[in-house]
N, C-alpha and C positions, 0 to 999 in steps of 0.2 A: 479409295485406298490411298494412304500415304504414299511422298514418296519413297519413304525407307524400303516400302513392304514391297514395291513395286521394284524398287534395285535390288533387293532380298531376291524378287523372280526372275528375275532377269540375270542375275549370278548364275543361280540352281539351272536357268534355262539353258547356261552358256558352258555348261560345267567348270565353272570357274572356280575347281574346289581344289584343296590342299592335294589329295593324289594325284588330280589329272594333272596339276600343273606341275609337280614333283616328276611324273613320268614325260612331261611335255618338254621340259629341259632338258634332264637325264642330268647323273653326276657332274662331268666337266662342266656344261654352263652355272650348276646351282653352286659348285666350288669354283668358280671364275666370280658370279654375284654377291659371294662371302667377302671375296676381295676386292670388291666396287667396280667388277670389270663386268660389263657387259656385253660386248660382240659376241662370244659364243654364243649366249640366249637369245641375242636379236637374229641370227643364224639360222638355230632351229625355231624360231615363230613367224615368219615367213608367207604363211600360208592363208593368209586374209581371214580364217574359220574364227568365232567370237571368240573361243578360249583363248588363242593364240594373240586377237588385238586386244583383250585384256589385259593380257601378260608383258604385252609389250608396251601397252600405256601405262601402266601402274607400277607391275615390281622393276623393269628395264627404264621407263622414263623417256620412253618415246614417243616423237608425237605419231600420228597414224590418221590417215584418211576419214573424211567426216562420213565417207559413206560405209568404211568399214565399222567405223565408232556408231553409226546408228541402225547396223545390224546387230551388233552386238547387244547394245543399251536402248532395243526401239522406241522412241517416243523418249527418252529421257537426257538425251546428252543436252538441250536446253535449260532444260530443269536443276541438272547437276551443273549447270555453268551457272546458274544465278545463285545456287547454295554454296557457291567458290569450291567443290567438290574438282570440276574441268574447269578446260578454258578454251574457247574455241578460236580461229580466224575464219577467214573462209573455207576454206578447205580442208584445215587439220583441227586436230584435238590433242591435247593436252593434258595430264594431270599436276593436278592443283595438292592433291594429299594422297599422300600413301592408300591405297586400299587393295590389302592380300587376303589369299584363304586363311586358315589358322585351323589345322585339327589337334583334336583331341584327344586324347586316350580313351575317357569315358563320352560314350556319345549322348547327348541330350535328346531326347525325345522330341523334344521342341523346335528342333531346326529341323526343315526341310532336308538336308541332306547330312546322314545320320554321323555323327562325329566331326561337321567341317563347322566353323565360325568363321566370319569377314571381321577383321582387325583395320578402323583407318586411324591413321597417322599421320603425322610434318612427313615430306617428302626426305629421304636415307639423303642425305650431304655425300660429295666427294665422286658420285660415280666417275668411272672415265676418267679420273683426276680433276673433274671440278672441283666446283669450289666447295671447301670443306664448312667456312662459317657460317652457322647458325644465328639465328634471333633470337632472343633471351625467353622470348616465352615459348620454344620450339618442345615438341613435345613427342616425343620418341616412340615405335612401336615395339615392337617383340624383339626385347635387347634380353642379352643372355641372364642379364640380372632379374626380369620379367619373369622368364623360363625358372629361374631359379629359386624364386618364390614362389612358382606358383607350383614345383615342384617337394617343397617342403611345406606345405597349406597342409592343414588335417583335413580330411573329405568328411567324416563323419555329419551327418545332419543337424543343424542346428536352427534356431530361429533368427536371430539377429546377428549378423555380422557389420563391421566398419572396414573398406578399403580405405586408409587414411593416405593419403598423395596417388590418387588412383592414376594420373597420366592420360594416358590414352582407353582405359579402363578395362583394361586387359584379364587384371587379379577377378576385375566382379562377373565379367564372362565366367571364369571358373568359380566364382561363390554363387552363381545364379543354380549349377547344377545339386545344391546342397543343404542352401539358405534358405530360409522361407520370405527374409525381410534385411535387402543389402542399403545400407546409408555409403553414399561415395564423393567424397572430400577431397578438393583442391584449391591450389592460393591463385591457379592459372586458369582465367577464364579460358583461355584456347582449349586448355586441356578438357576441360567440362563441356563447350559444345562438341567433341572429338568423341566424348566419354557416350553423350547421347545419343548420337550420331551411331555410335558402336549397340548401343543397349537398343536401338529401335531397330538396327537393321538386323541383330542378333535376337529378338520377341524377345528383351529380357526389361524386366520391371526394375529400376532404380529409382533410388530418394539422392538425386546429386544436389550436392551443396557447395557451395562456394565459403570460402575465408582458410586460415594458417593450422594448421597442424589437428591441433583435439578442440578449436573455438567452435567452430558448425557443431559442435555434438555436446557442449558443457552440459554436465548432469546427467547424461546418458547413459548404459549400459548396452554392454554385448556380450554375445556368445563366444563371436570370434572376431579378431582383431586382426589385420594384416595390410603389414609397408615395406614400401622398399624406398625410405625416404631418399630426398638431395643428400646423400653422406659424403661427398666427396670434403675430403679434407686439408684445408686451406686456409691462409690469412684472413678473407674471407674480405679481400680487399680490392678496386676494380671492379669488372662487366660481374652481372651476373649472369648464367644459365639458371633459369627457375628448377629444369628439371633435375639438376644435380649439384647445384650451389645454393647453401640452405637461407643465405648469408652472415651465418655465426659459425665465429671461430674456430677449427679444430671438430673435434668430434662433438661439440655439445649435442646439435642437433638431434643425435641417436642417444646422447646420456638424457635428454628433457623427457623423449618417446619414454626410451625403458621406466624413467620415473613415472611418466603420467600414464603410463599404458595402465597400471592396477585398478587405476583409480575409476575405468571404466569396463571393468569386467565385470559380469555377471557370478555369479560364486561358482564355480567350477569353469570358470570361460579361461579362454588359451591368446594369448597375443605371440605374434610372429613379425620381426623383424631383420630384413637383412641388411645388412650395415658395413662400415669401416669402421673400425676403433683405431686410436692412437696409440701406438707401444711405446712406452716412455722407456727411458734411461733408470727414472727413480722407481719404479716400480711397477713389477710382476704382473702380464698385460690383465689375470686374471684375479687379482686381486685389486687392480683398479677395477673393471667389469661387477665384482663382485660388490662392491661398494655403492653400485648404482641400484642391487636391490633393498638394502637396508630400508625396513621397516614397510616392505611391499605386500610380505605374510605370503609370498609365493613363492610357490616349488620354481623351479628353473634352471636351464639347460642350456648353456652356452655353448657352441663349438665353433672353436676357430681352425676354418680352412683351406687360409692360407696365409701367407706374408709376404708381404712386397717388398723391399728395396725400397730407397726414399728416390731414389732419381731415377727408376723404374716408372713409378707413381705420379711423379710429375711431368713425364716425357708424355704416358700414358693420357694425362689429362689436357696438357698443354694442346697437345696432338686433335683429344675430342673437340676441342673448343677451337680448330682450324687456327692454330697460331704458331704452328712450326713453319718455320721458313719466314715467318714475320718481322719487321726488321725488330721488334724488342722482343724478340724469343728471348735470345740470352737472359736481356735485364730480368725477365718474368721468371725465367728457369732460374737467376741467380740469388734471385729475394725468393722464392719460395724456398729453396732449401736453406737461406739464412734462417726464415722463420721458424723453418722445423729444430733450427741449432738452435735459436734462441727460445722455446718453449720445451725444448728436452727431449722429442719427438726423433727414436732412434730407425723405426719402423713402422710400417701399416697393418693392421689383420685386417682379415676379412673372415664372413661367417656370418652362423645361424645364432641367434636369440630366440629363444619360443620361453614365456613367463605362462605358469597355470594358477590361477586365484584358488590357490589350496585352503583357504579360509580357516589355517592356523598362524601360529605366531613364528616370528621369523627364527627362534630357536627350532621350532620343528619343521620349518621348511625345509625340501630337500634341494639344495644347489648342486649342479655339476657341471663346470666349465673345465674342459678339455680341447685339447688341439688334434685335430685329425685329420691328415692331407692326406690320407690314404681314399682307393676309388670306394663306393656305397652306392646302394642299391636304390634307382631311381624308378617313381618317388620317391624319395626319403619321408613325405610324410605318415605313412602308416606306421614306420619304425619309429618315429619322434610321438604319435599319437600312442605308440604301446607303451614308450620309456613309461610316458608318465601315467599310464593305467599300472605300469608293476610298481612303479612310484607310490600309488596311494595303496596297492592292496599289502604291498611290505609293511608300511606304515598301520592298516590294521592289525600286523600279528604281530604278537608279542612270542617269548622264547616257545613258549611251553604250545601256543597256535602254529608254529612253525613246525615244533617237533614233531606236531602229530598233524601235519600236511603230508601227501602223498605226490611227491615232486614227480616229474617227467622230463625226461631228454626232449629239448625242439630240437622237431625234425629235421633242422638246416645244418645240425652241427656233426661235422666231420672229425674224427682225431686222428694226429698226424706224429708220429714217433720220430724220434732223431738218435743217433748216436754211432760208435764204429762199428762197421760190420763185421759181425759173427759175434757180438757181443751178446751174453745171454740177457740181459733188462736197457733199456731205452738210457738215454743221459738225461732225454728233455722229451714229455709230452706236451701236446699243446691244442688245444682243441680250439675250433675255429668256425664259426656261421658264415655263411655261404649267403644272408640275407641281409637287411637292413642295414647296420654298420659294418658289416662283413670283419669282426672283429677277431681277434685271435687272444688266447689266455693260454698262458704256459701254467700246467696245473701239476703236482705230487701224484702218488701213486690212491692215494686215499680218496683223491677228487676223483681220478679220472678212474676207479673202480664203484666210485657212487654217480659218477655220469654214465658208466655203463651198463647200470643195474636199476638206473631211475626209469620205471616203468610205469607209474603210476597203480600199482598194486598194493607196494608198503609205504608204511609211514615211514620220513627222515628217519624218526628215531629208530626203527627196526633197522633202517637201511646202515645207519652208523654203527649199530650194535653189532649186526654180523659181517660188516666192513674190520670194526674194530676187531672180530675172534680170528679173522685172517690174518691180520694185520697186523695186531696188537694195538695197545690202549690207544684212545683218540682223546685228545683235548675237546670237547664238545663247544663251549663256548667259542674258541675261535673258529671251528668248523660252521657253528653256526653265521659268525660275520662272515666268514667264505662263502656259504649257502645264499647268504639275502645278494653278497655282489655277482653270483653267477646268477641269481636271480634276475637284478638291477639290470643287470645285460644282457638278456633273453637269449642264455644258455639251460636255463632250468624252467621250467613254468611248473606253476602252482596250481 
C-alpha cells in the first residue's frame, strides 16, 4: 500500500476530518486562525489525542512530541520526513506543508469519510506575526478565491474537463465528483508535486501536466474549462509570485485565457474564469470585456462583483507579498500607482466569466455582462448553469413558439408592493427571487397580472388576450421582449 493511502488511513483513523476539527476548536479559536493568531487553538488542543496533535502540527504550526506524532501517524512520521511532508529532531516534529480537512457540500462516495477531503499546501505565512514572505514558487491552499471558483463550477456531468493553473489542485478535487477524465495544468512544478500529492491521498485519478497556460493541452478539447489564473494586476515588474503574478502586464493574462478559452471547447462545453480586469478611464469596464469575445461564436455571461480602489489594491497586494513595513514599501506602493496613472487604469473589477461554445456566429451570440454586488445564492453555479440553458431554449423560439408556450411562475418569486398607505393601487410592483441571483424587477400592472396567472395551463397568447380584456389593449410585441427577459432571468420558465 502506498504511502498516500496509508496517510489517507491514518487521517480517517485519527478523525482528522473537517467537523471534528471545526468542533475541536469551536468559533473563537477558528476566528482567531482567520487572523493568523493561534494561542486560542493551541489552548483547546492540549490534550495529546491524535486529532488534537494533528491540529496542532499542521493548521496551528506547532511542533509536538515525536511520540505524540507517532501515535497519531503510526509507522509514518519517517516516511512523511523523507517525502519533506514533516521534519523531525529528536524529539519533536514538525510540519513541512500545510495539510487540513476540506469538506464538501456533495460528499463523494470515494473517500472514506463521506464529504471530508485532505487539501496539502506551502505552509499559511505570517502566523503569530511571523514572517509573512513567501518564495516565488509558493503555492496556496483553500484561499477565498479557491472557494469562489469552485463555487461557481457547473456540477453537471461531463467527460473532459481542464483545471488550467490547478495550484494546489483543489478545483480537480471538485471536478473528480463530475468528470469522468480531469487534465491538470501548471507552470509550478511545486504546485504539481502538491496537486499529486492531493489526488492520491484524495483516490482521485489525474493527467497533471506541467508547462504555461493552454501549451500542455494545444489541440485539445473539453467539456469543461476552469481557472482562477495569476490575475493580480501590475507592471509586472520585479520578484515574481508564480501563483498570482502571471508576469504580463496589466490584465492580459485574463484577456489571452478568455481569447483562447473557445478555442478548446468542445461544442456545447462552458469555460469559467475568475479574474481582475482593469477599469480604464477610456472606456466602459464592459465594453472593453466585451471586445475580448469577438469572433469566439460564444454565448457569454460576465459579472462583475466588485471594485476596488486603486490603493486599496495595491496595499492589499503589497501586504500578500510580505512587503509592508519593508524599507522600499513606499517606492513599490509609489510606482505602482504611477503605473496605473500612466496606463489609464482608473479602478480594479473583480468577477465571474463563464463563456459557452454556442456553435453560432457572434451576431447571434448571447452576451450579458452586468455588475452585481448584491448577496446570491451559494453555489452560484446551478444559477449560471440555468442562465444558459434558458440562453439556448429562448434562442429556439421564435415569436409565434413563444406565443403558444405555456409559461410558469418559478417557484422562488415573491411580489412585493410599494406605495402610500391607504392608497387604493401600489405606486411600484416589484417582483423578486429569493434564489440564484436573488434579483429583483420593478414590473407594470400587466406583467405582474401575467406572473400571477402564469400557471402553466394556457398559452402566453391566451394569457395576454385575457390580460388585455381586463386591461385593455396590449402591445404584443414589446410584451413579448418583456416575456423572453423575464424569461432570461428565471422569473418565468418555459
Amino acid at each position: 500500500m502506498t504511502l498516500s493511502f496509508r496517510l489517507r488511513d491514518a487521517l480517517a483513523a485519527a478523525g482528522y476530518t473537517y467537523d471534528t476539527v471545526s468542533d475541536l476548536l469551536g468559533t473563537t479559536a477558528q476566528a482567531a486562525l482567520a487572523r493568523n493568531e493561534t494561542t486560542p487553538g493551541r489552548r483547546v488542543t492540549r490534550g495529546g489525542s491524535p486529532v488534537e496533535t494533528l491540529t496542532r502540527m499542521w493548521l496551528l504550526q506547532a511542533t509536538v512530541g515525536i511520540d505524540d506524532a507517532e501515535r497519531a501517524l503510526p509507522g509514518l512520521v519517517d516516511e512523511l520526513c523523507a517525502e519533506g511532508i514533516l521534519e523531525r529532531s529528536v524529539s519533536e516534529v514538525a510540519a513541512r506543508v500545510d495539510l487540513r480537512p476540506y469538506g464538501t457540500d456533495s460528499p463523494d462516495p470515494r473517500d472514506n469519510v463521506s464529504g471530508n477531503l485532505w487539501v496539502a499546501s506551502d505552509l499559511t505565512p505570517g502566523l503569530d506575526g511571523g514572517p509573512q514572505r513567501v518564495g516565488s514558487d509558493h503555492v496556496l491552499g483553500i484561499s477565498p478565491a479557491a472557494t469562489s471558483l469552485a463555487e461557481m463550477t457547473l456540477r453537471a456531468p461531463v467527460g473532459r474537463a481542464l483545471d488550467l493553473g490547478t495550484g494546489c489542485g483543489v478545483q480537480s478535487l471538485h471536478l473528480a465528483t463530475h468528470v469522468d477524465d480531469i487534465v491538470a495544468t501548471d507552470v509550478n512544478a511545486r504546485a504539481l508535486w502538491l496537486t499529486r500529492l492531493n489526488a492520491d491521498l484524495n483516490g482521485v485519478e489525474l493527467d497533471v501536466r506541467e508547462g504555461s497556460f493552454f501549451e500542455p493541452v494545444a489541440g485539445e478539447l473539453f467539456d469543461l474549462i476552469v481557472t482562477n489564473p495569476p490575475f493580480v494586476i501590475s507592471p509586472a515588474t520585479g520578484e515574481r509570485l508564480v501563483y498570482r503574478d502571471s508576469g504580463l502586464p496589466g490584465d492580459r493574462v485574463v484577456e489571452d485565457i478568455v481569447r483562447a478559452i473557445p478555442k478548446h471547447l468542445s461544442p456545447g462545453g462552458t469555460g469559467q474564469v475568475l479574474a481582475n480586469w482593469a477599469i480604464r478611464a477610456d472606456t466602459p469596464w464592459d465594453e472593453r470585456l466585451a471586445g475580448w469575445l469577438e469572433g469566439s461564436g460564444c454565448d457569454a455571461w460576465i459579472v462583475q462583483r466588485e471594485i476596488l480602489d486603486l490603493s486599496s489594491y495595491v496595499e492589499m497586494w503589497l501586504k500578500d507579498a510580505g512587503q509592508h513595513g519593508a524599507p522600499d514599501y513606499y517606492a513599490r506602493y509609489d510606482t505602482w500607482l504611477s503605473w496605473f496613472d500612466q496606463v489609464g487604469v482608473e479602478a480594479v473589477g473583480f468577477g465571474w466569466i463563464t463563456l459557452r461554445a454556442a456553435g453560432t456566429s457572434d451576431a447571434a451570440a448571447e452576451r450579458r455582462l452586468e455588475e452585481w454586488r448584491w448577496g446570491v445564492e451559494q453555489p452560484i453555479g446551478p444559477e449560471i448553469g440555468a442562465h444558459f440553458d434558458r440562453v439556448d431554449q429562448l434562442r429556439r423560439l421564435d415569436d409565434a413558439a413563444l406565443l403558444a408556450s405555456r409559461p410558469r411562475l418559478a417557484r422562488d418569486i415573491v411580489q412585493e408592493t410599494f406605495g402610500p398607505a391607504g392608497a387604493e393601487d401600489p405606486s411600484q410592483i416589484v417582483l423578486r427571487r429569493q434564489t440564484g441571483m436573488r434579483r429583483a424587477r420593478p414590473v407594470d400592472t400587466v406583467a405582474a397580472a401575467l406572473a400571477g396567472a402564469a400557471d402553466g395551463e394556457l398559452t402566453l397568447g391566451q394569457l395576454l388576450a385575457a390580460i388585455g380584456e381586463l386591461l385593455g389593449a396590449i402591445d404584443v410585441p414589446a410584451r413579448l421582449d418583456e416575456v423572453r427577459d423575464l424569461v432570461a432571468e428565471g422569473f418565468l420558465e418555459l
